[in-house]
N, C-alpha and C positions, 0 to 999 in steps of 0.2 A: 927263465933263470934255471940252472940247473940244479939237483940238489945238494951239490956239493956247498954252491956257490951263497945256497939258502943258510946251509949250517956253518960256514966259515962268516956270514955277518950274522946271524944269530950270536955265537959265540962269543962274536967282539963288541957288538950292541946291546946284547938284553943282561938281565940281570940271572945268574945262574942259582933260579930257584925251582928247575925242573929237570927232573932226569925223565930224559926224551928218548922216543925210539927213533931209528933212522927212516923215518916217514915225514913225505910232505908232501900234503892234497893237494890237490890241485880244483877236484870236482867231484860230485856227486848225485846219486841216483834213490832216492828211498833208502835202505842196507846197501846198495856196492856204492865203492869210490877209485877216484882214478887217481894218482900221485900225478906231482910234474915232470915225472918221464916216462906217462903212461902206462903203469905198471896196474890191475884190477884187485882190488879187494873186496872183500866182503866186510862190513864192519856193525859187529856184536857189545858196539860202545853209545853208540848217538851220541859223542861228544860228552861223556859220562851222564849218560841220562836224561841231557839235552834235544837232542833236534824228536820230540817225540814222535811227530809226523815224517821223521825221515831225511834226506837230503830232498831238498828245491822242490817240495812241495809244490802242487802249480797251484792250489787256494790258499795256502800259504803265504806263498809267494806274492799273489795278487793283490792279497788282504793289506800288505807291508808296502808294495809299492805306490798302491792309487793312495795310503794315506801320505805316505813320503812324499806324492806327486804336489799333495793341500798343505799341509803343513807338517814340520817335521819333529819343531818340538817350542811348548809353549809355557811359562811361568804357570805355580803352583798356585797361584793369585786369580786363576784363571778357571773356569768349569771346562772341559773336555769331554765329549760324548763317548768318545771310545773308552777312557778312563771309567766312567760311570755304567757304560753297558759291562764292560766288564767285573768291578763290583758286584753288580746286580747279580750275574750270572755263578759270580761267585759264592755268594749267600744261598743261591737257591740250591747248591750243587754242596755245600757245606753243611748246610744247615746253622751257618752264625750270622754275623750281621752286618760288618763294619769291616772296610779290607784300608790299611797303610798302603800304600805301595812305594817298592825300593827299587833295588838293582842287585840283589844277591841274595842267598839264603843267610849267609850271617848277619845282614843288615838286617831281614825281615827279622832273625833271631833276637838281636840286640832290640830288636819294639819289642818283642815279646818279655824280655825279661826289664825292659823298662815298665808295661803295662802292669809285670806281677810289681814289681817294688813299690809304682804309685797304687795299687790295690791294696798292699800291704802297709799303709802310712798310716790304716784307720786303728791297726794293733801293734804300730813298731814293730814290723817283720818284713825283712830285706834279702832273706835266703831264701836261694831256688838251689831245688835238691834236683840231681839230674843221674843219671846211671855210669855206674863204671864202663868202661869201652866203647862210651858214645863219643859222637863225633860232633860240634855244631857249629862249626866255621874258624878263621884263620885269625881275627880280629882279637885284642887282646882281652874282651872280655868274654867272646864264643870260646876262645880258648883254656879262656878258665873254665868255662863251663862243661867243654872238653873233657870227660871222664877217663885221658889217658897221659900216664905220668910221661910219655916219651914226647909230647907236644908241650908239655906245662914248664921242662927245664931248659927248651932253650930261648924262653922270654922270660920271665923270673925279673922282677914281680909280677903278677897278675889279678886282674879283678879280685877283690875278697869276694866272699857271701855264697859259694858252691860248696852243696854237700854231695857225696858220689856215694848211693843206693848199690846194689846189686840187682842185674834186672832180671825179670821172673821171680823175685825173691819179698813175698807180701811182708814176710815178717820185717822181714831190712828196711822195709820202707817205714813200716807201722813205725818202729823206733825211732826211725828217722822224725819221721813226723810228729813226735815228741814235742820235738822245741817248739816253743810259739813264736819263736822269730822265723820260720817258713813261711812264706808266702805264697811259692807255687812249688809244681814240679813239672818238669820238663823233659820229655824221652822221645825217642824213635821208637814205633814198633818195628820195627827193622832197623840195627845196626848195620845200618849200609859200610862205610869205610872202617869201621870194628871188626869186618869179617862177614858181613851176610846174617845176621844171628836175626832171625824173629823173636818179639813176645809173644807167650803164649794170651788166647783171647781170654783166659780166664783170669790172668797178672794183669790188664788191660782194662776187664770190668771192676776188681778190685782195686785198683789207683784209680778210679773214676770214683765210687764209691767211698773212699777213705778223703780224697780229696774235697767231696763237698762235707762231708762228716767234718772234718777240721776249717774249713771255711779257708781253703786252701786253693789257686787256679790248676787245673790240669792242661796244660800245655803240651803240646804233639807239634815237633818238627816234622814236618811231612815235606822236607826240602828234594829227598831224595824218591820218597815213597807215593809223592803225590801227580796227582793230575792221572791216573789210570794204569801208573806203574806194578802196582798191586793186583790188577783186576776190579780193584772199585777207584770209584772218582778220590776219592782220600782212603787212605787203609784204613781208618779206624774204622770205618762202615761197615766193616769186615765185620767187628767183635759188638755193633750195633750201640757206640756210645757215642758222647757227643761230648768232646773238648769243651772249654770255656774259651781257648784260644789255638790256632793254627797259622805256623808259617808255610808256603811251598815256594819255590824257585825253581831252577834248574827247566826242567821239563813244559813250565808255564808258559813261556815264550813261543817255545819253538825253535830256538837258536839266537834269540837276542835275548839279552839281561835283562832278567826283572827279577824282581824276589816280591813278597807281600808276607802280610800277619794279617790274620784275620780274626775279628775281636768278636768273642759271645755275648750274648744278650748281661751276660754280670757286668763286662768290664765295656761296654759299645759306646761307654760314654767318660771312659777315664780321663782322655786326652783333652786337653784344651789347644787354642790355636796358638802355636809355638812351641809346643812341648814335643813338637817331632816333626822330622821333614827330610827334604832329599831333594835335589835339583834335579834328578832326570829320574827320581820316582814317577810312574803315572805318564809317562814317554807314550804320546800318542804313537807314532810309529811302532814301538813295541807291542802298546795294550791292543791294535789290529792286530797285531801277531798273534796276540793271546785270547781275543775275541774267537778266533779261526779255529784255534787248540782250542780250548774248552767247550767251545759250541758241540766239536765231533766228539771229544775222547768223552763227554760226558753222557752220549748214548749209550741206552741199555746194551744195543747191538754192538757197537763197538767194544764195551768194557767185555762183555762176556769171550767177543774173539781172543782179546788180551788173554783171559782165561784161557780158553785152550790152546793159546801158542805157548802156551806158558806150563803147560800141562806137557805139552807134544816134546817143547825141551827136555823137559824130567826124564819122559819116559825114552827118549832115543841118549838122551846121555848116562842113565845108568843100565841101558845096554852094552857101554863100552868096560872091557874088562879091565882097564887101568884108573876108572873111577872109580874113588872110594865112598861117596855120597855127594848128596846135590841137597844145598839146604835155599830159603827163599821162601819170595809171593811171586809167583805169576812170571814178569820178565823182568827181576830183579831176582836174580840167579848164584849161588855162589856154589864153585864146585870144587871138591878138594882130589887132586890127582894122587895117585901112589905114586914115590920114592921120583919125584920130579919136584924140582923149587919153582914157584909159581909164575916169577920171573923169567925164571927159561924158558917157561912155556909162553908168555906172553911174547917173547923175542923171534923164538921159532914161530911162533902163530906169523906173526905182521912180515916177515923174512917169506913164508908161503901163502901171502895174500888174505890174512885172517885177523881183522884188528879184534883184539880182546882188553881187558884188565884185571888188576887185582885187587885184592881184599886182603890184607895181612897175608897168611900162607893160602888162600884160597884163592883162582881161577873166578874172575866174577865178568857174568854177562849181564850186559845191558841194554839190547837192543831197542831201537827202534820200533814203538808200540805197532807200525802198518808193514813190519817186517813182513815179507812172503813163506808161506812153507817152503817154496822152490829155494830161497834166500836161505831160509833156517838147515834146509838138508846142506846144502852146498858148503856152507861157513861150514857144519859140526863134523864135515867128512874130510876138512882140511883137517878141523880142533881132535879129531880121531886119530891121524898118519902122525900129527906132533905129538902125541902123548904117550906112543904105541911104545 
Protein backbone atom coordinates (compact mmCIF):
# COMPACT_ATOMS: atom_id res chain seq x y z
CA UNK A 1 0.00 0.00 0.00
CA UNK A 2 1.23 3.19 -0.84
CA UNK A 3 1.79 6.07 1.57
CA UNK A 4 -0.66 8.04 0.29
CA UNK A 5 -3.08 5.49 0.37
CA UNK A 6 -1.97 4.71 4.26
CA UNK A 7 -2.79 8.49 5.35
CA UNK A 8 -6.10 8.85 3.20
CA UNK A 9 -7.61 5.68 5.55
CA UNK A 10 -5.92 6.74 8.47
CA UNK A 11 -7.59 10.00 8.23
CA UNK A 12 -11.06 8.53 7.61
CA UNK A 13 -10.77 5.72 10.18
CA UNK A 14 -8.81 6.59 13.20
CA UNK A 15 -9.59 9.06 15.70
CA UNK A 16 -7.54 12.43 15.11
CA UNK A 17 -5.62 12.50 18.41
CA UNK A 18 -2.20 12.61 16.78
CA UNK A 19 -0.33 15.07 14.83
CA UNK A 20 1.77 12.83 12.73
CA UNK A 21 4.58 13.20 10.39
CA UNK A 22 4.46 12.07 6.87
CA UNK A 23 6.15 8.74 7.72
CA UNK A 24 5.05 5.25 7.44
CA UNK A 25 7.42 2.22 8.36
CA UNK A 26 7.44 -0.38 6.86
CA UNK A 27 10.56 -2.17 8.57
CA UNK A 28 13.44 -1.98 10.66
CA UNK A 29 16.97 -2.68 11.71
CA UNK A 30 18.41 -1.93 15.37
CA UNK A 31 18.47 2.52 14.68
CA UNK A 32 17.67 2.44 10.80
CA UNK A 33 14.19 2.03 9.25
CA UNK A 34 12.84 1.61 5.91
CA UNK A 35 9.19 3.51 5.09
CA UNK A 36 6.81 1.71 2.54
CA UNK A 37 8.28 3.16 -0.35
CA UNK A 38 11.74 2.36 0.68
CA UNK A 39 12.82 5.43 1.55
CA UNK A 40 16.10 4.79 4.78
CA UNK A 41 16.23 6.37 8.14
CA UNK A 42 18.01 6.64 10.95
CA UNK A 43 15.76 6.69 13.90
CA UNK A 44 16.80 8.65 17.42
CA UNK A 45 13.16 7.84 18.78
CA UNK A 46 12.70 3.90 19.59
CA UNK A 47 9.17 4.37 19.30
CA UNK A 48 9.47 7.12 22.09
CA UNK A 49 11.77 5.16 24.33
CA UNK A 50 10.31 1.94 23.42
CA UNK A 51 11.99 -0.74 21.26
CA UNK A 52 15.11 -0.49 23.86
CA UNK A 53 17.02 -3.28 22.03
CA UNK A 54 16.28 -1.73 18.66
CA UNK A 55 14.18 -2.88 15.65
CA UNK A 56 13.83 -6.97 15.27
CA UNK A 57 15.98 -7.85 17.60
CA UNK A 58 16.85 -11.49 16.71
CA UNK A 59 16.74 -12.65 20.92
CA UNK A 60 14.14 -10.50 20.96
CA UNK A 61 12.40 -11.68 18.52
CA UNK A 62 12.88 -15.35 19.34
CA UNK A 63 12.13 -14.72 23.12
CA UNK A 64 8.40 -13.49 21.83
CA UNK A 65 7.84 -16.02 19.35
CA UNK A 66 8.65 -19.74 20.71
CA UNK A 67 6.35 -18.24 23.69
CA UNK A 68 3.55 -17.24 21.12
CA UNK A 69 4.43 -20.59 19.48
CA UNK A 70 2.90 -22.38 23.65
CA UNK A 71 0.68 -20.01 24.52
CA UNK A 72 -0.20 -16.78 23.87
CA UNK A 73 -2.11 -15.56 26.63
CA UNK A 74 -3.79 -17.02 29.79
CA UNK A 75 -6.22 -15.77 32.88
CA UNK A 76 -4.84 -13.99 35.92
CA UNK A 77 -6.38 -17.05 37.89
CA UNK A 78 -3.67 -18.72 36.58
CA UNK A 79 0.51 -18.90 37.66
CA UNK A 80 2.72 -18.13 34.62
CA UNK A 81 6.53 -18.76 34.55
CA UNK A 82 7.46 -16.09 32.38
CA UNK A 83 5.33 -13.61 34.46
CA UNK A 84 7.03 -14.70 37.77
CA UNK A 85 10.73 -15.08 36.25
CA UNK A 86 10.26 -11.68 35.26
CA UNK A 87 9.02 -10.30 38.88
CA UNK A 88 11.90 -11.94 40.25
CA UNK A 89 14.35 -10.35 37.96
CA UNK A 90 12.70 -7.37 38.63
CA UNK A 91 13.16 -7.05 42.47
CA UNK A 92 16.55 -8.10 42.29
CA UNK A 93 17.49 -5.14 39.70
CA UNK A 94 15.21 -2.65 41.82
CA UNK A 95 15.91 -3.58 44.92
CA UNK A 96 11.81 -3.78 46.19
CA UNK A 97 9.73 -6.66 46.18
CA UNK A 98 6.41 -7.16 44.69
CA UNK A 99 5.80 -6.15 40.82
CA UNK A 100 1.54 -5.42 39.40
CA UNK A 101 1.73 -5.78 36.15
CA UNK A 102 -0.32 -3.66 33.44
CA UNK A 103 -0.12 -2.54 29.96
CA UNK A 104 1.09 1.12 30.25
CA UNK A 105 2.88 3.56 32.20
CA UNK A 106 -0.31 5.37 33.35
CA UNK A 107 -1.94 2.11 34.39
CA UNK A 108 1.19 1.16 36.40
CA UNK A 109 0.87 4.92 37.72
CA UNK A 110 -2.74 4.63 38.77
CA UNK A 111 -1.53 1.22 41.20
CA UNK A 112 0.83 3.51 42.31
CA UNK A 113 -1.21 6.15 43.61
CA UNK A 114 -3.97 3.56 44.54
CA UNK A 115 -1.15 1.68 46.92
CA UNK A 116 -0.37 5.49 48.48
CA UNK A 117 -4.29 6.14 49.23
CA UNK A 118 -4.67 2.51 50.70
CA UNK A 119 -1.34 3.22 52.79
CA UNK A 120 -2.64 6.41 53.63
CA UNK A 121 -6.20 4.97 55.30
CA UNK A 122 -4.09 4.22 58.58
CA UNK A 123 -4.00 8.37 59.09
CA UNK A 124 -6.89 9.57 56.73
CA UNK A 125 -4.43 10.94 54.17
CA UNK A 126 -5.37 10.67 50.40
CA UNK A 127 -3.04 13.35 48.76
CA UNK A 128 -0.16 12.67 46.50
CA UNK A 129 1.88 15.65 46.00
CA UNK A 130 3.62 15.44 42.71
CA UNK A 131 5.78 18.41 40.80
CA UNK A 132 4.83 21.19 38.57
CA UNK A 133 5.73 20.04 34.77
CA UNK A 134 5.57 16.42 35.33
CA UNK A 135 3.98 14.29 33.10
CA UNK A 136 2.26 10.88 34.30
CA UNK A 137 -0.17 9.61 31.71
CA UNK A 138 -3.34 10.36 29.67
CA UNK A 139 -5.96 8.77 32.06
CA UNK A 140 -8.19 11.01 34.02
CA UNK A 141 -6.64 10.51 37.29
CA UNK A 142 -2.63 10.49 35.67
CA UNK A 143 -3.87 13.53 34.49
CA UNK A 144 -4.65 15.17 37.37
CA UNK A 145 -1.52 14.14 38.65
CA UNK A 146 -0.21 15.71 35.66
CA UNK A 147 1.76 18.87 37.03
CA UNK A 148 0.66 20.87 33.84
CA UNK A 149 -2.38 23.29 33.52
CA UNK A 150 -2.53 22.88 29.54
CA UNK A 151 -3.46 18.98 29.98
CA UNK A 152 -5.84 19.59 33.33
CA UNK A 153 -8.34 22.06 31.09
CA UNK A 154 -9.31 20.18 28.42
CA UNK A 155 -10.93 17.37 30.74
CA UNK A 156 -12.21 19.42 33.65
CA UNK A 157 -13.20 17.78 36.27
CA UNK A 158 -10.53 15.71 37.37
CA UNK A 159 -9.19 13.34 40.02
CA UNK A 160 -9.11 15.61 43.43
CA UNK A 161 -6.28 14.83 46.08
CA UNK A 162 -2.98 16.37 43.66
CA UNK A 163 -0.77 18.97 45.25
CA UNK A 164 1.96 20.31 42.42
CA UNK A 165 5.69 20.96 44.43
CA UNK A 166 8.29 22.74 42.44
CA UNK A 167 10.93 20.34 41.54
CA UNK A 168 14.45 20.83 42.98
CA UNK A 169 12.80 23.13 45.29
CA UNK A 170 13.28 21.22 49.12
CA UNK A 171 11.65 23.95 50.90
CA UNK A 172 8.30 23.65 48.55
CA UNK A 173 8.13 20.35 49.38
CA UNK A 174 8.78 20.65 53.19
CA UNK A 175 5.55 23.00 53.13
CA UNK A 176 4.03 20.97 51.24
CA UNK A 177 4.37 18.23 53.26
CA UNK A 178 2.76 19.95 56.08
CA UNK A 179 -0.55 18.64 55.65
CA UNK A 180 -1.20 15.33 57.27
CA UNK A 181 -3.56 14.47 54.62
CA UNK A 182 -0.32 13.56 52.19
CA UNK A 183 0.30 10.26 51.80
CA UNK A 184 2.89 10.07 49.22
CA UNK A 185 4.80 11.90 46.57
CA UNK A 186 5.30 11.16 43.37
CA UNK A 187 8.08 12.56 40.72
CA UNK A 188 10.30 11.83 37.73
CA UNK A 189 13.90 12.56 38.10
CA UNK A 190 13.79 13.35 34.77
CA UNK A 191 10.99 15.35 33.33
CA UNK A 192 10.79 13.58 30.28
CA UNK A 193 7.66 15.17 28.26
CA UNK A 194 8.19 18.66 30.53
CA UNK A 195 11.20 19.33 28.65
CA UNK A 196 14.10 16.97 29.50
CA UNK A 197 14.61 18.65 33.01
CA UNK A 198 16.69 16.35 35.63
CA UNK A 199 16.56 16.50 39.44
CA UNK A 200 19.38 17.26 40.97
CA UNK A 201 20.65 14.03 43.31
CA UNK A 202 20.79 16.14 46.15
CA UNK A 203 16.61 17.30 45.74
CA UNK A 204 16.24 13.33 45.28
CA UNK A 205 18.16 12.20 48.64
CA UNK A 206 16.14 15.01 50.39
CA UNK A 207 12.39 13.76 49.23
CA UNK A 208 13.73 10.26 50.28
CA UNK A 209 14.75 11.62 53.60
CA UNK A 210 11.60 14.06 54.38
CA UNK A 211 9.48 11.41 53.00
CA UNK A 212 10.15 8.69 55.69
CA UNK A 213 10.59 11.56 58.29
CA UNK A 214 6.65 12.18 57.72
CA UNK A 215 5.57 8.53 57.21
CA UNK A 216 5.09 9.50 53.75
CA UNK A 217 5.65 6.84 50.28
CA UNK A 218 8.22 8.07 47.91
CA UNK A 219 7.11 7.09 44.65
CA UNK A 220 9.50 7.50 41.22
CA UNK A 221 7.64 7.12 37.90
CA UNK A 222 10.52 5.70 36.00
CA UNK A 223 8.06 5.04 32.94
CA UNK A 224 10.21 6.89 30.87
CA UNK A 225 13.72 6.75 32.72
CA UNK A 226 13.71 3.33 33.34
CA UNK A 227 15.06 -0.10 32.24
CA UNK A 228 18.89 1.57 31.28
CA UNK A 229 17.51 4.71 29.87
CA UNK A 230 19.67 6.66 32.30
CA UNK A 231 22.89 4.59 32.39
CA UNK A 232 21.59 2.70 35.45
CA UNK A 233 18.87 -0.19 35.48
CA UNK A 234 16.28 2.59 37.30
CA UNK A 235 17.73 6.29 37.66
CA UNK A 236 17.20 6.68 41.09
CA UNK A 237 20.53 4.25 41.52
CA UNK A 238 22.05 7.04 40.23
CA UNK A 239 21.48 9.37 43.60
CA UNK A 240 21.94 5.80 45.62
CA UNK A 241 18.19 5.68 47.28
CA UNK A 242 15.63 3.54 47.32
CA UNK A 243 11.84 4.35 46.61
CA UNK A 244 9.14 2.57 48.62
CA UNK A 245 7.51 2.35 45.29
CA UNK A 246 8.34 2.29 41.39
CA UNK A 247 6.37 2.25 38.00
CA UNK A 248 8.29 1.61 34.45
CA UNK A 249 6.69 0.78 30.97
CA UNK A 250 7.56 1.85 27.83
CA UNK A 251 11.16 0.64 27.35
CA UNK A 252 10.16 -2.95 29.45
CA UNK A 253 8.76 -4.64 26.72
CA UNK A 254 10.78 -4.16 24.01
CA UNK A 255 8.00 -2.90 21.74
CA UNK A 256 5.02 -4.62 23.31
CA UNK A 257 2.85 -3.04 26.07
CA UNK A 258 3.48 -3.65 29.46
CA UNK A 259 3.71 -1.15 32.15
CA UNK A 260 4.26 -2.61 36.15
CA UNK A 261 4.53 -0.66 39.82
CA UNK A 262 6.62 -2.25 41.73
CA UNK A 263 5.91 -2.29 45.59
CA UNK A 264 8.76 -1.74 48.56
CA UNK A 265 9.14 -3.93 51.41
CA UNK A 266 6.47 -0.79 53.33
CA UNK A 267 3.72 -1.38 51.12
CA UNK A 268 4.51 -5.41 49.42
CA UNK A 269 1.54 -6.36 51.22
CA UNK A 270 -1.15 -3.50 50.93
CA UNK A 271 -3.10 -5.29 48.11
CA UNK A 272 -5.57 -7.81 48.65
CA UNK A 273 -6.91 -10.13 46.03
CA UNK A 274 -9.42 -7.94 44.06
CA UNK A 275 -8.29 -4.74 44.93
CA UNK A 276 -6.33 -4.58 41.52
CA UNK A 277 -5.95 -6.24 38.08
CA UNK A 278 -5.76 -6.16 34.41
CA UNK A 279 -6.80 -8.76 31.84
CA UNK A 280 -3.62 -8.61 29.65
CA UNK A 281 -1.44 -7.50 32.61
CA UNK A 282 1.39 -10.39 33.13
CA UNK A 283 0.73 -11.29 28.95
CA UNK A 284 3.10 -14.20 28.72
CA UNK A 285 3.99 -13.27 25.22
CA UNK A 286 5.09 -9.89 26.47
CA UNK A 287 6.78 -10.71 29.81
CA UNK A 288 9.22 -13.17 27.21
CA UNK A 289 9.81 -9.90 25.80
CA UNK A 290 10.74 -8.54 28.85
CA UNK A 291 12.52 -11.41 30.33
CA UNK A 292 15.07 -10.82 27.12
CA UNK A 293 15.23 -6.67 28.02
CA UNK A 294 15.96 -6.96 31.39
CA UNK A 295 18.15 -9.90 31.42
CA UNK A 296 20.64 -7.73 29.03
CA UNK A 297 20.14 -3.93 29.84
CA UNK A 298 20.52 -5.04 33.39
CA UNK A 299 24.38 -5.85 32.85
CA UNK A 300 27.08 -3.99 34.32
CA UNK A 301 28.55 -3.92 30.71
CA UNK A 302 25.64 -3.01 29.03
CA UNK A 303 24.52 -0.03 31.21
CA UNK A 304 27.90 1.43 31.31
CA UNK A 305 28.04 1.35 27.17
CA UNK A 306 24.61 3.37 27.60
CA UNK A 307 26.89 5.58 29.63
CA UNK A 308 29.30 6.49 27.02
CA UNK A 309 26.97 6.66 23.97
CA UNK A 310 25.24 8.90 26.02
CA UNK A 311 28.36 10.88 26.75
CA UNK A 312 29.60 10.60 23.04
CA UNK A 313 25.93 12.48 22.16
CA UNK A 314 26.81 15.55 24.49
CA UNK A 315 30.04 15.79 23.39
CA UNK A 316 29.50 15.74 19.38
CA UNK A 317 26.35 17.77 19.87
CA UNK A 318 27.61 20.73 21.52
CA UNK A 319 30.30 20.76 18.97
CA UNK A 320 27.66 22.12 16.61
CA UNK A 321 27.46 25.87 16.63
CA UNK A 322 23.62 26.20 16.46
CA UNK A 323 23.28 24.44 19.83
CA UNK A 324 22.60 26.19 22.63
CA UNK A 325 22.82 23.27 25.29
CA UNK A 326 22.06 19.70 25.75
CA UNK A 327 20.39 18.83 29.00
CA UNK A 328 19.55 14.93 30.17
CA UNK A 329 20.83 11.27 31.57
CA UNK A 330 22.62 9.30 29.28
CA UNK A 331 20.27 8.47 26.06
CA UNK A 332 17.52 10.48 27.28
CA UNK A 333 18.60 13.64 25.67
CA UNK A 334 16.95 17.07 25.29
CA UNK A 335 18.63 19.71 23.17
CA UNK A 336 17.67 23.31 22.69
CA UNK A 337 18.60 24.78 19.02
CA UNK A 338 19.16 28.54 18.42
CA UNK A 339 16.38 30.70 16.62
CA UNK A 340 14.83 27.28 15.19
CA UNK A 341 11.13 25.87 16.55
CA UNK A 342 11.57 22.46 17.68
CA UNK A 343 9.09 21.28 15.31
CA UNK A 344 10.68 22.51 12.21
CA UNK A 345 13.45 20.68 13.12
CA UNK A 346 11.83 17.57 13.77
CA UNK A 347 9.85 17.96 10.18
CA UNK A 348 13.10 18.63 8.36
CA UNK A 349 14.97 15.97 10.43
CA UNK A 350 12.25 12.84 9.13
CA UNK A 351 12.00 14.83 5.34
CA UNK A 352 16.17 13.81 5.30
CA UNK A 353 15.97 10.58 6.84
CA UNK A 354 16.38 11.42 10.68
CA UNK A 355 13.43 10.41 12.97
CA UNK A 356 13.61 12.71 16.03
CA UNK A 357 11.21 14.29 18.80
CA UNK A 358 10.32 16.83 20.96
CA UNK A 359 9.96 18.14 24.46
CA UNK A 360 8.02 21.34 24.64
CA UNK A 361 10.66 23.90 22.83
CA UNK A 362 13.45 21.27 22.99
CA UNK A 363 14.89 18.70 20.21
CA UNK A 364 14.58 15.42 22.47
CA UNK A 365 16.64 12.14 21.57
CA UNK A 366 15.67 8.97 22.37
CA UNK A 367 17.47 6.18 20.94
CA UNK A 368 17.66 2.88 21.02
CA UNK A 369 19.90 1.85 24.06
CA UNK A 370 22.15 -0.98 21.20
CA UNK A 371 22.26 2.17 18.91
CA UNK A 372 25.87 1.96 16.92
CA UNK A 373 28.34 4.81 16.96
CA UNK A 374 28.46 4.18 13.12
CA UNK A 375 24.37 4.87 13.60
CA UNK A 376 24.94 7.90 16.27
CA UNK A 377 27.62 9.65 13.71
CA UNK A 378 25.23 9.15 10.63
CA UNK A 379 21.75 10.26 12.33
CA UNK A 380 23.66 13.64 14.23
CA UNK A 381 25.40 14.65 10.61
CA UNK A 382 21.82 14.61 9.11
CA UNK A 383 20.45 16.43 12.80
CA UNK A 384 23.79 18.99 11.94
CA UNK A 385 22.80 20.16 7.88
CA UNK A 386 18.84 20.63 9.38
CA UNK A 387 19.85 22.89 12.10
CA UNK A 388 22.71 24.83 10.27
Amino acid sequence: MSFEAIKKQEQEYILHSYGRVDVALSHGKNAEAWDVEGKHYYDFTSGIGVNALGYSDEGWVKAVTEQAGKIQHMSNYYYCDKNTQLAELLAKNSGLCRSFFCNSGAEANECAIKIARKYGEKKHAYKVITLENSFHGRTLTTLAATGQDGFHQLFTPLTEGFVYAKGNDVEDLKAKLADPEVCAVLLESVQGEGGVVPMEEDYLKAVRELCTEHDVLMMLDEVQTGIGRTGYFFSYQRAGILPDVVTAAKGLGGGLPIGVCIAGEKVKDVFAPGMNGSTFGANPVVCAGAVEVVSRVSKPEFLKEVQEKGEYFKEQLLKMPNVEFVRGRSMMIGVKVKDKDAHDVLNACAKAGLLILTAKDLVRFLPPLTITKEEIDAGLAIFAEQIK
